[in-house]
RODO-2510 file (C-alpha; in nm, 4 decimals, decimal comma):
residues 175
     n   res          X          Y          Z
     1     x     2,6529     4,0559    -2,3369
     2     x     2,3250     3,8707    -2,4851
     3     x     2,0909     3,6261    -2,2380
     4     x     2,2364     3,3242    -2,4559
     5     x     2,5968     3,3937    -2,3368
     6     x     2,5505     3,4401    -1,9791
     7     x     2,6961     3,0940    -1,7638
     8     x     2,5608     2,9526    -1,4545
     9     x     2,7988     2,9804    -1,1341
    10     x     3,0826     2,7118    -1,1660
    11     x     2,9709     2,4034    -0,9571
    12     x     3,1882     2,4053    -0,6450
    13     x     3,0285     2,1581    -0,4222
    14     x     3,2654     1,9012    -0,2873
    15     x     3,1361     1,5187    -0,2803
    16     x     3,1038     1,3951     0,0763
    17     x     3,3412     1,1009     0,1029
    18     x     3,2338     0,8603     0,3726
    19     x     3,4286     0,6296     0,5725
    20     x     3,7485     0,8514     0,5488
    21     x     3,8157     0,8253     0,9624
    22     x     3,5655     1,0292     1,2376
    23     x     3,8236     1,3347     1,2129
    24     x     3,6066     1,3684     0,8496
    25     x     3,2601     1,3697     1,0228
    26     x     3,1678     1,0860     0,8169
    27     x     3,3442     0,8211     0,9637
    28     x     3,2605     0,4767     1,1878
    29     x     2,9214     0,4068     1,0584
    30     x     2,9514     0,6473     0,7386
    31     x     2,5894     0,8135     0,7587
    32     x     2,4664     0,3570     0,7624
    33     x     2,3082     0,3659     1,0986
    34     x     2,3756     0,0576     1,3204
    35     x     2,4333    -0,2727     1,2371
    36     x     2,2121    -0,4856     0,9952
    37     x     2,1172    -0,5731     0,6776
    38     x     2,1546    -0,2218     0,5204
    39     x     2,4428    -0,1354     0,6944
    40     x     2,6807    -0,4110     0,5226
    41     x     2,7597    -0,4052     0,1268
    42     x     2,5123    -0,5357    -0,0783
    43     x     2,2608    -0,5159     0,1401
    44     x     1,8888    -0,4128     0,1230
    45     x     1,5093    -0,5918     0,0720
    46     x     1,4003    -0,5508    -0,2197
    47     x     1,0977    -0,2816    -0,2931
    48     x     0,7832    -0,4070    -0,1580
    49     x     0,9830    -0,5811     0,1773
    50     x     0,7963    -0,5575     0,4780
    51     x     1,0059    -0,7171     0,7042
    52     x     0,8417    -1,0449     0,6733
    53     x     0,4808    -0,9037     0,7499
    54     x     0,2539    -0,9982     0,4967
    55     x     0,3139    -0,6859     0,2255
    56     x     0,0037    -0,5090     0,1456
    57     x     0,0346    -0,6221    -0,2380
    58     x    -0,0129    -0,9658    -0,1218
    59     x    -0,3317    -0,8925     0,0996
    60     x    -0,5426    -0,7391    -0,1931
    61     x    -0,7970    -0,9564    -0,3272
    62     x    -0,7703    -1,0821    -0,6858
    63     x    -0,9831    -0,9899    -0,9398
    64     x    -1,1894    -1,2860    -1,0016
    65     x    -1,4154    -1,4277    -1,3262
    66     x    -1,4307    -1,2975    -1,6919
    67     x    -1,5243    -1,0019    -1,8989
    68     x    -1,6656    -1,1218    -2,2106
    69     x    -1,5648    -0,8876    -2,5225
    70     x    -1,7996    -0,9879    -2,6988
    71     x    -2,1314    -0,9263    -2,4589
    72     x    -2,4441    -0,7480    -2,6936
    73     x    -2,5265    -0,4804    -2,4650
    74     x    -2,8955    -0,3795    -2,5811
    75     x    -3,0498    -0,0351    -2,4909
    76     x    -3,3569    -0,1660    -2,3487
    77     x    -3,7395    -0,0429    -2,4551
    78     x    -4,0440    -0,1536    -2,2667
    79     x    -4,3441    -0,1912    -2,4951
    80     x    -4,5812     0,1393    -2,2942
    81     x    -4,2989     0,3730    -2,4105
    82     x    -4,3971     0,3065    -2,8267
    83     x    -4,7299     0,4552    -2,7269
    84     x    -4,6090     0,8161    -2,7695
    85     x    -4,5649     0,7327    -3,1560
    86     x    -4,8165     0,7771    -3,4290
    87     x    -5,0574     0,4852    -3,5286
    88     x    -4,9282     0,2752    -3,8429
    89     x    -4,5666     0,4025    -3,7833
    90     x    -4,2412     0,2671    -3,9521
    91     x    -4,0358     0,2447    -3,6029
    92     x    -3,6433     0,2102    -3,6686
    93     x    -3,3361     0,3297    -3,4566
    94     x    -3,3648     0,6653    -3,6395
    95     x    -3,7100     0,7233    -3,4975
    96     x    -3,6708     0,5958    -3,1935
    97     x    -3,3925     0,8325    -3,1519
    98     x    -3,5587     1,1434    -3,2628
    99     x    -3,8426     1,0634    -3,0177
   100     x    -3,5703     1,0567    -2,7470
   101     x    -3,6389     0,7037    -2,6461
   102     x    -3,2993     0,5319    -2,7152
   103     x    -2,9588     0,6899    -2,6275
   104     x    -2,7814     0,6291    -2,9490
   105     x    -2,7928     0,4671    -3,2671
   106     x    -2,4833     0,2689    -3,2550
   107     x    -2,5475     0,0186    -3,0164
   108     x    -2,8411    -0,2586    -3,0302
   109     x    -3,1803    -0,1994    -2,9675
   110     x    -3,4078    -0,4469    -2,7398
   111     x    -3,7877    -0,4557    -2,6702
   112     x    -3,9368    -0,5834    -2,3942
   113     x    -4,2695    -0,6407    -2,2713
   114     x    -4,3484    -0,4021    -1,9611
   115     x    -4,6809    -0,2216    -2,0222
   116     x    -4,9726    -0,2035    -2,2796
   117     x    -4,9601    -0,1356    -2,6665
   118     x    -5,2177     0,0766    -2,8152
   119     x    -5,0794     0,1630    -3,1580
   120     x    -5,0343    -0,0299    -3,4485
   121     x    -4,6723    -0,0118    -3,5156
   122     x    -4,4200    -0,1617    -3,7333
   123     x    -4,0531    -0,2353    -3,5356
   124     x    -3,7225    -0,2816    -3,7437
   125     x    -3,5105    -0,3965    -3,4441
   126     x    -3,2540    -0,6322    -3,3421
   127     x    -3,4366    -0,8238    -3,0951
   128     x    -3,7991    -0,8279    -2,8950
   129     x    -3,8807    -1,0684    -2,6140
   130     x    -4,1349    -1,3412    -2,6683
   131     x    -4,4200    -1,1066    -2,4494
   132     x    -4,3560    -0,8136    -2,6494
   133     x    -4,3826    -0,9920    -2,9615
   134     x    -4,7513    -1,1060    -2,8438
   135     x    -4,8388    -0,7675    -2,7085
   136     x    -4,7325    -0,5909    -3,0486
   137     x    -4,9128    -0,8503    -3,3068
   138     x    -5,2220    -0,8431    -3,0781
   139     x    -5,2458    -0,4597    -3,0959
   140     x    -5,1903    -0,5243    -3,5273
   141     x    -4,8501    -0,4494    -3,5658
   142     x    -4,5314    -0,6159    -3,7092
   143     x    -4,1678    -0,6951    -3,6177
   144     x    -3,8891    -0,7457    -3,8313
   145     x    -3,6119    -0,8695    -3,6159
   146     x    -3,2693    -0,7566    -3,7545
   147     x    -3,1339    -1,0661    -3,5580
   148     x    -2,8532    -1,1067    -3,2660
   149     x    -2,5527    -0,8360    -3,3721
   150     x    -2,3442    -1,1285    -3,2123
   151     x    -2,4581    -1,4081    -3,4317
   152     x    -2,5097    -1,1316    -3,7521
   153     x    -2,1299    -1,0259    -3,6704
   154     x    -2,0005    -1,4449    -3,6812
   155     x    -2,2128    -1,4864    -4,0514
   156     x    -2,0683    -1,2095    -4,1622
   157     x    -1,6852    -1,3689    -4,0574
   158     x    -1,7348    -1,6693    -4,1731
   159     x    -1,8841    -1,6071    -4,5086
   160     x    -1,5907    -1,3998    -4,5400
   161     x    -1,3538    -1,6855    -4,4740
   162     x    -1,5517    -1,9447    -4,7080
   163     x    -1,4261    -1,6530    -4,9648
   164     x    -1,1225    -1,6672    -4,8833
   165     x    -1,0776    -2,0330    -4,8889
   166     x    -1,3106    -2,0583    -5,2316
   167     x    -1,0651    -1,8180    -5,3714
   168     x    -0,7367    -2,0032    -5,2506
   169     x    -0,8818    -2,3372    -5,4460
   170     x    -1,0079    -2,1734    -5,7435
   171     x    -0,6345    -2,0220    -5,7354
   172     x    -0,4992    -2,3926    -5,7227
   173     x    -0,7431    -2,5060    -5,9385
   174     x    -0,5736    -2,2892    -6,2010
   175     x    -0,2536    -2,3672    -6,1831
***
C-alpha cells in the first residue's frame, strides 16, 4: 500500500433532525430558543441590527472635505542651508542631493527664505519664494525657475491635445 491509496475513515455522522417530537431530544423549540423573531421561519435582522439602538456604523463620523490629486508637494529648502556649498556653484536637484539636503530627486524642489546667503550661487529649481529670490540676487547669484510641475504638467497636456486635434484636421483636410 502507497500514501496516495490510503482513504480517510467513512463519514458516519448522522444529521441532527430537529423538530422530530421531544422523544428525539430536539423537539418543541428545536435548539430556536423562546419565542421571537428568530424563532419563527424567515426570521432574523439583518447583519449590523442592533435592536433598534443606534448601530455603531451609524455613530462614526464621516470623513469630511477633499484630497486633491493633484497637490505639488515641494521638499522645502531654507536659504542658510545653501551656505554649506562652494562659492559660484551650479546648484540643481543632483547637487542638492549629493550634499544631503533634499530627500529625493523625484519630487519638486522649493526655496524659501529663512536665514542669510553668503555664497554666490546659481539655483535650477522649480520654485523660490519672493524673499529668497531677494536674498539670493543680493548675495550675486541667479535663479532659473523650472516653473510650477502643476502648471508645466497642464502645457505639456494640452500642447499634446492641440496635436492631436491639428492632426485630425490636417487628416480631413486631405480627404
Amino acid at each position: 500500500m502507497r500514501l496516495h491509496q490510503l482513504k480517510g475513515p467513512a463519514k458516519n455522522k448522522v444529521k441532527r433532525r430537529k423538530g422530530r417530537g421531544n422523544g428525539s431530544g430536539r423537539g418543541t423549540f428545536s435548539g430556536r430558543g423562546c419565542k421571537g423573531q428568530k424563532a419563527r421561519s424567515g426570521g432574523g435582522v439583518r447583519p449590523g441590527f442592533e435592536g433598534g439602538q443606534t448601530p455603531f456604523m451609524r455613530k462614526m463620523p464621516k470623513l469630511k472635505g477633499f484630497k486633491s490629486p493633484n497637490k505639488v508637494r515641494y521638499q522645502v529648502l531654507n536659504v542658510r542651508q545653501l551656505n554649506i556649498l562652494k562659492d559660484g556653484t551650479k546648484v540643481t536637484k543632483a547637487e542638492l542631493l549629493k550634499h544631503g539636503l533634499i530627500a529625493s530627486a523625484d519630487k519638486p524642489v522649493k526655496i524659501l527664505s529663512q536665514g542669510e546667503l553668503t555664497k554666490k550661487l546659481t539655483l535650477i529649481v522649480e520654485n523660490v519664494s519672493a524673499e529668497a529670490l531677494k536674498k539670493i540676487k543680493n548675495a550675486g547669484g541667479k535663479v532659473k525657475s523650472l516653473g510650477n510641475p502643476r502648471k508645466t504638467r497642464k502645457k505639456k497636456i494640452l500642447k499634446r491635445t492641440a496635436k492631436k486635434k491639428a492632426a485630425k484636421t490636417a487628416k480631413k483636410a486631405k480627404k
